[in-house]
NUVO-276282 format. One record per residue (C-alpha): x, y, z. Coordinates in steps of 0.2 Angstrom, whole numbers, padded with zeros to 4 digits, always signed. Example, Ala and Ser with C-alpha at 12.3 -4.5 7.8 and 13.67 -1.06 7.14 Angstrom:
REM residues 2
+0062-0022+0039+0068-0005+0036
//
This chain:
REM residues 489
+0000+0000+0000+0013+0011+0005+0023+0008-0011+0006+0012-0021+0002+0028-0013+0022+0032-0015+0020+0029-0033+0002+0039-0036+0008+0052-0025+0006+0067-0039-0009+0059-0044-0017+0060-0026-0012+0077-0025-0018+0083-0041-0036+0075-0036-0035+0085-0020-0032+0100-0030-0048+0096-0039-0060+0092-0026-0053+0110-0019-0056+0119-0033-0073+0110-0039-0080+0116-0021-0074+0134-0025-0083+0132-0041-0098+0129-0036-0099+0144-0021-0091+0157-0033-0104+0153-0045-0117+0160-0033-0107+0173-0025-0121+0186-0038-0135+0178-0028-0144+0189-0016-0147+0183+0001-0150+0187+0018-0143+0175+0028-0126+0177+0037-0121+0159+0032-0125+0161+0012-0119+0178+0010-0099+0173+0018-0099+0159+0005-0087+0170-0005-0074+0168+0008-0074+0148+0007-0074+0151-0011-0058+0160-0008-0050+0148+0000-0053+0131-0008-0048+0140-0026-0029+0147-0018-0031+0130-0007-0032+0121-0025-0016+0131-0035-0007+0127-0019-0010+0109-0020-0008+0111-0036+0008+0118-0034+0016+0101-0026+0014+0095-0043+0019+0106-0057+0032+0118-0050+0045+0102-0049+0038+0096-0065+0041+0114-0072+0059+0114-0063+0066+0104-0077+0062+0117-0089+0065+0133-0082+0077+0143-0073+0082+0142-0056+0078+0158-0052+0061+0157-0060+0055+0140-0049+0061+0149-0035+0051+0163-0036+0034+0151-0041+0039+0142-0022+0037+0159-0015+0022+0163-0024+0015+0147-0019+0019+0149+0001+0013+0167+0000-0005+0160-0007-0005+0146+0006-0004+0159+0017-0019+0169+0008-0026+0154+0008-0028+0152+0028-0030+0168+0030-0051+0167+0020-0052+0153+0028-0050+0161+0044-0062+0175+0038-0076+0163+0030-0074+0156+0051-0078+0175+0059-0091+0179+0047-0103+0163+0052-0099+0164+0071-0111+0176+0079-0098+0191+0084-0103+0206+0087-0096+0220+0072-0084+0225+0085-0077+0211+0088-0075+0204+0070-0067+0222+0063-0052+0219+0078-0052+0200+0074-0052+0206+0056-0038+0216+0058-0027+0207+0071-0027+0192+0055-0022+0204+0044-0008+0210+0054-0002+0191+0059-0002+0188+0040+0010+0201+0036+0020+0195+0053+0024+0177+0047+0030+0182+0032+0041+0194+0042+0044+0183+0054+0049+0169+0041+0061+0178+0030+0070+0186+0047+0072+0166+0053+0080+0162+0036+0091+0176+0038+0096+0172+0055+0097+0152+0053+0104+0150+0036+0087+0141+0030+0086+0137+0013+0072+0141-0001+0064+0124+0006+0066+0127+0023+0060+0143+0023+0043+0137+0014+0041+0123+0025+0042+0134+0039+0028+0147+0032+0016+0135+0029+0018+0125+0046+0016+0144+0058+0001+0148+0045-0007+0132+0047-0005+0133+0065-0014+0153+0065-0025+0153+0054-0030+0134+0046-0034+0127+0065-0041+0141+0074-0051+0144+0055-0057+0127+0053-0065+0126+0072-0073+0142+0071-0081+0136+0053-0086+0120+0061-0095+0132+0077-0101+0142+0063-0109+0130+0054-0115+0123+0068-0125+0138+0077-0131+0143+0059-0142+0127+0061-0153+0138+0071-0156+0151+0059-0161+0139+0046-0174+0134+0055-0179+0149+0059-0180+0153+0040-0190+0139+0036-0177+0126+0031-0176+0113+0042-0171+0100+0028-0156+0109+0026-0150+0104+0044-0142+0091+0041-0130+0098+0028-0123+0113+0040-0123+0099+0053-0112+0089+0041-0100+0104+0034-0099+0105+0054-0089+0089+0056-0079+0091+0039-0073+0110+0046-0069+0098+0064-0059+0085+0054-0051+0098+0043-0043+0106+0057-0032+0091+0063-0027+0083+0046-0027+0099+0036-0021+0111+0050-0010+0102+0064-0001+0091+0054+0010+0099+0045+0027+0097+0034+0045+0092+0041+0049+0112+0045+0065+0118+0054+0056+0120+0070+0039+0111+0068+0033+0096+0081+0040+0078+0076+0027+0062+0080+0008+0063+0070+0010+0080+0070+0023+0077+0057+0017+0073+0039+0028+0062+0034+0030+0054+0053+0012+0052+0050+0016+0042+0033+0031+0029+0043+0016+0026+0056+0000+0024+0046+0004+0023+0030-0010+0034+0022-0002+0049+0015-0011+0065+0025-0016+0071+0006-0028+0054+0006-0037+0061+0022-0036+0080+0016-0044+0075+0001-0058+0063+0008-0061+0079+0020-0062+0090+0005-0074+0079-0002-0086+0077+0010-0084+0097+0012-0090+0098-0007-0103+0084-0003-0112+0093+0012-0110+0112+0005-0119+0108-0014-0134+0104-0004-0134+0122+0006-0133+0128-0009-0151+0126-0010-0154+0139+0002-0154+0153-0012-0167+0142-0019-0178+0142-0006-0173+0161-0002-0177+0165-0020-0193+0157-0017-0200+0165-0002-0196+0182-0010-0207+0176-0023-0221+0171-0010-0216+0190-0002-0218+0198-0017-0234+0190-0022-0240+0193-0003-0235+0209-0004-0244+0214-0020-0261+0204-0014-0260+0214+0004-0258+0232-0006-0273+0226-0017-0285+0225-0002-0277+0239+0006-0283+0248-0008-0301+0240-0010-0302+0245+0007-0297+0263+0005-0308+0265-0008-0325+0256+0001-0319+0266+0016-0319+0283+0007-0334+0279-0002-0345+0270+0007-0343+0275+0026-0334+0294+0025-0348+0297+0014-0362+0291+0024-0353+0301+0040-0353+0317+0029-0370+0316+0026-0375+0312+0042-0366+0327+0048-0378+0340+0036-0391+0333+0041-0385+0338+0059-0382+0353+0052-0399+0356+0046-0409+0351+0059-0397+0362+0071-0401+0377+0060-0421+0373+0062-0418+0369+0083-0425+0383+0093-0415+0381+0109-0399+0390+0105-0390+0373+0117-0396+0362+0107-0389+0369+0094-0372+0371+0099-0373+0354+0105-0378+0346+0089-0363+0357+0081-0350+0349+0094-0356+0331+0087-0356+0337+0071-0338+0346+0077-0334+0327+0080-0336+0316+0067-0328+0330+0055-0313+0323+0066-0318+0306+0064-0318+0311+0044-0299+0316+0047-0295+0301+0056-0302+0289+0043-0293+0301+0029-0277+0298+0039-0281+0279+0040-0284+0278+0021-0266+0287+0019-0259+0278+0029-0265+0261+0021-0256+0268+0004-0240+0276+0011-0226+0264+0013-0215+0264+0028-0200+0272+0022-0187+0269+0032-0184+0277+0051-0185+0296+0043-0201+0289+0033-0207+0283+0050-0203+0295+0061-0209+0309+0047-0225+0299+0046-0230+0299+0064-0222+0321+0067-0235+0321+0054-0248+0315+0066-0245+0322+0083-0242+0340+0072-0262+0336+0067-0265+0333+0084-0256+0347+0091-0268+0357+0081-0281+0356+0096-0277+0372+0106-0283+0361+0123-0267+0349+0119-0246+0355+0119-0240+0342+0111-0221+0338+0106-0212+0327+0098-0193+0321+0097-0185+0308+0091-0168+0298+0091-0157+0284+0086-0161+0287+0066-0145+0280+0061-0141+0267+0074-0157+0257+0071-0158+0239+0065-0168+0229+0052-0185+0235+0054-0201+0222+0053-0213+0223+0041-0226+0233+0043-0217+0244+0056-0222+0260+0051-0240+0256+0049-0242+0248+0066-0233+0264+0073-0243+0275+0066-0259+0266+0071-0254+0264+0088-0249+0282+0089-0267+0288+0083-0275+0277+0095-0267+0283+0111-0266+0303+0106-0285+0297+0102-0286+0292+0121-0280+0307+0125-0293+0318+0118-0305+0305+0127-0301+0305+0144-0285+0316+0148-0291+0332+0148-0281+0348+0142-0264+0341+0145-0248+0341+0140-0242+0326+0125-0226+0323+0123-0220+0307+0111-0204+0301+0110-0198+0289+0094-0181+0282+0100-0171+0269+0087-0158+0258+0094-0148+0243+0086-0159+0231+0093-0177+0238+0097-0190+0254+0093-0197+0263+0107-0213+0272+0106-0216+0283+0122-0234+0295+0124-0232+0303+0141-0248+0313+0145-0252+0326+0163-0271+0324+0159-0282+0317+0172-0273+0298+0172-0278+0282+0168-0300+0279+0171-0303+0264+0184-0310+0255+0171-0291+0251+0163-0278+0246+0178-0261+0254+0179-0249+0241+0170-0263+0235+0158-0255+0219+0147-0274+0215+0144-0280+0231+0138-0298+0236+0142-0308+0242+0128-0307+0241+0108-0294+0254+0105-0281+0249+0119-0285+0229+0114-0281+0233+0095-0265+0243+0102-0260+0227+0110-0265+0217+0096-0254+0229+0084-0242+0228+0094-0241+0210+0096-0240+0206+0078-0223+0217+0076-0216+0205+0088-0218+0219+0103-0228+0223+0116-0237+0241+0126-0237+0244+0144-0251+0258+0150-0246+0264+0166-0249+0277+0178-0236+0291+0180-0229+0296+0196-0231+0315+0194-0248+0311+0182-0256+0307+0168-0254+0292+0160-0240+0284+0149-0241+0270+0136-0224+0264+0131-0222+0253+0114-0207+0240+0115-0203+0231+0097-0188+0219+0096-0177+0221+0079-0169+0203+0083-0176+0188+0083-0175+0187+0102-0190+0194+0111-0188+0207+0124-0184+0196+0142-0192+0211+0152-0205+0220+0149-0202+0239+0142-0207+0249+0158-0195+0240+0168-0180+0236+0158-0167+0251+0164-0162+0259+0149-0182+0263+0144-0188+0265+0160-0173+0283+0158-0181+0288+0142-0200+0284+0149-0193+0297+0167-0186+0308+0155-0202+0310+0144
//
């Protein structure tokens, strides 16, 4: 066995080379695909890495078959080109490991760069060693290829097989559970590669002796460590083809989106148009009629009570108008959000009996919104100034939009008359229609309100809505960092 693997050695080598660069192949033809999932899009990285792996390998092969061709000189520099792109090589692979590994941007900028700068350090660190020690050309790649195996293949490798592992969560998550198996799979390969492709390493000046030792490894098992390297690879290829499928099923569901999408604005406008046509104009002319019979009413009360009722459903005109708007204005982003609901508390504000202001922070800091967001805000918004008018009394308003990273906080502190006994203070259940569709609004964004008493007076409703997939573990009056905005407000 020994003497066939001694005499196939090129052969072996040159298939490692192409089950390295038949698995960058098949990622770098997806690199153009859109996606949204941390796993797909740092697929470029392992594409990186298994084509530069493969002219490496590659390398074993044709430089010493080119060396009885060319120059010295010239096959010297193609061994220094070759141990600079190993190095390249473990360096992706290292990155494709960072990218899949939930760090936070911090920490993967300094990881990032600490890489970079260990990169550029072996290769110092090597050429001032030849120097010192007298190494040859040999010596000097052998040496190279062992430190960068060690810093970035190992530590690489694990972090991949992590990565892969923990992205088994968000597939789920994302409706593919079938794929599982596969990132479960690339999980062991990434494990595997990191002992036969990482630790052990060439015979190097310095470089451990034993298993660690490729061809100590040969002596005492008698598979070359290019068999295992390559059986790794393949199973690599194997498992990742099948991932592939995630842009499928991505492209997919923004298909299902889109058509979603395109059905929901339909009815929004049916209902827009059956809204404005049907009930604003039945209101309207319920409103002259009012109108007239106050003009006929003899007691001068009456008549300036029929005008207060008429008085109110011209403002439950404007609200339905603002509803209709609001069902045919897309979110636009935080300054579309935030623009939408100034918008309202400014028409609000409009009623001399109410001060209302309105700040907000956080524009460039927040996160990837839901869908929907700026609708359920603005609905939310209506109904508590609309709770206001109701039952606070001329107060002051003030409403507070603050965008963080991970969560949007709407705050409407009133100093009316405070919360009727009919709705408890720290109401989850909401009593009533309007506080019961605030809850219900708020639900579906993935959030939740709190309607509570304030200390000083008046009432406050705050609105807490995750941007992650993780729920808030408190609830948004109590957590610290709202309950200073709520204090403030």
């Amino acid at each position: 066995m020994e003497t066939f693997f001694q005499q196939n050695d090129h052969l072996l080598v040159f298939v490692h080379g192409v089950v390295l660069f038949a698995l960058g192949f098949a990622l770098w033809l997806q690199r153009r695909r859109a996606t949204r999932l941390t796993l797909t899009s740092s697929l470029i990285w392992l594409a990186s890495f298994a084509f530069i792996e493969a002219l490496v390998v590659w390398g074993y092969v044709f430089i010493p078959i080119q060396a009885t061709y060319l120059a010295p000189e010239v096959t010297e520099v193609l061994v220094v080109v070759r141990a600079v792109l190993e190095t390249i090589a473990g360096v992706f692979l290292l990155q494709f490991g960072l990218r899949i590994v939930p760090w936070t941007r911090r920490y993967l900028v300094a990881l990032t760069g600490v890489s970079v700068v260990a990169w550029a350090a072996i290769l110092v660190v090597g050429a001032l060693g030849a120097a010192s020690q007298g190494w040859g050309l040999v010596e000097w790649d052998a040496t190279t290829g062992a430190i960068a195996q060690y810093v970035f293949v190992v530590p690489g490798a694990l972090l991949s097989a992590y990565g892969m592992w923990v992205q088994r969560a968000e597939l789920t998550r994302e409706g593919m559970p079938g794929i599982r198996p596969w990132a479960a799979l690339a999980a062991a390969a990434f494990a595997a590669y990191a002992v036969v492709g990482g630790l052990i390493v060439q015979p190097a000046p310095w470089a451990p002796g034993g298993l660690l030792n490729e061809t100590a490894w040969f002596q005492a098992t008698g598979f070359p460590i290019d068999v295992l390297q390559t059986a790794v690879a393949l199973v690599l290829l194997l498992a990742v083809v099948p991932l592939l499928d995630i842009f499928e099923v991505e492209a997919a569901q923004r298909e299902d989106t889109l058509d979603r999408a395109r059905l929901v604005a339909e009815e929004r406008a049916r209902f827009g148009r059956d809204l404005h046509d049907g009930t604003i104009q039945s209101i309207y002319a319920s409103g002259l009629h009012l109108e007239a019979i106050a003009l006929d009413a003899p007691d001068p009360g009456i008549r300036d009570e029929i005008r207060r009722v008429v008085g109110s459903l011209n403002s439950t005109i404007d609200g339905l108008r603002g509803y209709i708007s609001g069902l045919q204005t897309p979110d636009g982003g935080p300054v579309g959000i935030a623009a939408d609901l100034d918008r309202i508390a400014t028409q609000f504000a409009g009623d001399p009996a109410f001060n209302v202001t309105f700040r907000v922070t956080g524009l460039e800091a927040c996160g990837p919104l839901p869908e929907n967001a700026g609708q359920g805000l603005r609905h939310i918004l209506r109904e508590a100034l609309a709770n206001v008018a109701r039952h606070a009394g001329p107060c002051a308003v003030e409403v507070l939009l603050a965008f963080r990273p991970d969560e949007i906080n709407l705050i409407i502190a009133d100093t009316g008359d405070g919360l009727p006994e009919a709705v408890p203070a720290h109401s989850e259940d909401g009593h009533g229609h309007g506080l019961r569709n605030m809850q219900e609004r708020a639900r579906r964004l993935g959030g939740r309100v709190v309607i509570e008493a304030r200390p000083t007076g008046g009432t406050r409703v705050v609105l807490a809505v995750p941007l992650d997939d993780v729920g808030p573990t408190e609830m948004p009056a109590t957590r610290p960092d709202i309950r200073d905005e709520v204090t403030s407000t």
